[in-house]
C-alpha distance (Angstrom), angle and dihedral (degrees) to the residues before:
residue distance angle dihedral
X1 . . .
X2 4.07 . .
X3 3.66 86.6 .
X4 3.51 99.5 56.1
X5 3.50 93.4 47.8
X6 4.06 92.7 48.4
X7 3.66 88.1 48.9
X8 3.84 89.7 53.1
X9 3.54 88.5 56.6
X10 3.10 107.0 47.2
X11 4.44 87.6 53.0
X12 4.07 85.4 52.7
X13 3.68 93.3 51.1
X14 4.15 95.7 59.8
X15 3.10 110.4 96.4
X16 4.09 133.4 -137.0
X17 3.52 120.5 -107.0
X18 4.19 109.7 -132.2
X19 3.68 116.2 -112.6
X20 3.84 115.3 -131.0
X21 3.57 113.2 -117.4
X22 3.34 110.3 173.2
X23 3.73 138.3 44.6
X24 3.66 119.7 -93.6
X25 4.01 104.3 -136.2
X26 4.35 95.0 31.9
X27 3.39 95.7 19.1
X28 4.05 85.4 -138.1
X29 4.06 111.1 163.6
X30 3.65 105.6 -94.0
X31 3.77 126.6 -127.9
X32 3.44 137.6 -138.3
X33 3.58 98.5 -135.9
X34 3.95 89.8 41.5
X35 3.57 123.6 45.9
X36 3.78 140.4 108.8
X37 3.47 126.0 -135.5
X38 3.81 128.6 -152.6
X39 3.94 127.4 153.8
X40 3.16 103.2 -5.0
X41 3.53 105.7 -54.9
X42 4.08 134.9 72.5
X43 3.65 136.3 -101.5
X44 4.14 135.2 174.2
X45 3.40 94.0 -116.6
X46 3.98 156.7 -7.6
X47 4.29 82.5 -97.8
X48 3.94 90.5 51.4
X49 3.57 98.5 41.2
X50 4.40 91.0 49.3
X51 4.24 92.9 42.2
X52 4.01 81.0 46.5
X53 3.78 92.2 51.3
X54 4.05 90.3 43.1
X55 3.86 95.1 57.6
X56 3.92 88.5 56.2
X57 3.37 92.7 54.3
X58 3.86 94.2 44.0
X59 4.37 84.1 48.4
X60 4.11 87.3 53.3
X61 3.70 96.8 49.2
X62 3.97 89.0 48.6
C-alpha cells in the first residue's frame, strides 16, 4: 500500500513541458498544419525563422 502511494507521487511531481504557441520573431499563433521547425524550437515560417536568426546575430555584434 506505501508503494503505491510513493509511486503516485512521484508521477504527480513531473512536471509538463510548455508547448510553444507562438512564433518566435512575429509572435503569430502557430499551426499545426503550418509550422517550421529549427533547433529545437518553432517558427511560422522559413522567412520568420531566418529574420529571427538575423536579429541574434545583430544583438551579438552590439
Amino acid at each position: 500500500m506505501a508503494l503505491e502511494v510513493a509511486k503516485e507521487g512521484q508521477v504527480e511531481a513531473k512536471p509538463k513541458a510548455e508547448r510553444q504557441t507562438n512564433c518566435l520573431a512575429c509572435n503569430k499563433l502557430i499551426k499545426k498544419l503550418k509550422r517550421y521547425y529549427r533547433e529545437g524550437k518553432f517558427y511560422c515560417s522559413k522567412r520568420c525563422w531566418r529574420a529571427f536568426i538575423d536579429k541574434s546575430k545583430a544583438e551579438e555584434k552590439k
